[in-house]
C-alpha positions, 0 to 999 in steps of 0.5 A: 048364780048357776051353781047357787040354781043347782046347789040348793035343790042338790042340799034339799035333796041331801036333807030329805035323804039323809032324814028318809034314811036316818030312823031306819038305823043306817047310820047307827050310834056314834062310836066310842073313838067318836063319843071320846073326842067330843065328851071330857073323858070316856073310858074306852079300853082302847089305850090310844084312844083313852090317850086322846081322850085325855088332850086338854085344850090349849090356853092363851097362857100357852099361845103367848109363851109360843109365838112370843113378840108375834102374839100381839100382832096376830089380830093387825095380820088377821084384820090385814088380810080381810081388807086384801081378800085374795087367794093367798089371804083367804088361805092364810084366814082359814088355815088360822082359823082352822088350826086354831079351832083344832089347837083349842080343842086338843094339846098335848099334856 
């Protein structure tokens, strides 16, 4: 309960901060390498950079081929650990989530 008491003006200060700062140009536009990740395609010059630009985002198609039997039993592993929230399941549920949210942004062709 303490830590929400000093979490929250530490956020507000954070946001008010962050505003007072941001017309002044501090931060400045994204960068290309930045721009590149987010948009389709962005042509950059930079061939490493164009080389991410170009990952297509992962498909389930690719998922099935991969985890082969596993595949189906995903969601009662997902749904298994939600009922046992420990330490170990908790690490389990964000590692899956985080690595399938970069596997759907980004694969190699």
């Amino acid at each position: 309960k303490r830590r929400v008491q000093l979490a929250m003006p530490a956020a507000a200060l954070l946001v008010v901060a962050t505003a007072a700062i941001l017309p002044t140009g501090y931060f400045g536009p994204l960068s290309s390498r930045v721009r590149g990740l987010f948009l389709k395609h962005t042509r950059t010059g930079n061939p490493l950079v164009d080389s991410v630009a170009e990952h297509q985002p992962g498909s389930t198609m690719m998922y099935r081929q991969y985890l082969q039997n596993v595949y189906p039993l995903v969601p009662c592993g997902f749904a298994l650990s939600l009922l046992r929230l420990t330490d170990a399941n908790t690490f389990l549920l964000l590692y899956g989530a985080i690595a399938y949210f970069f596997a759907s942004k980004m694969a190699r062709l």
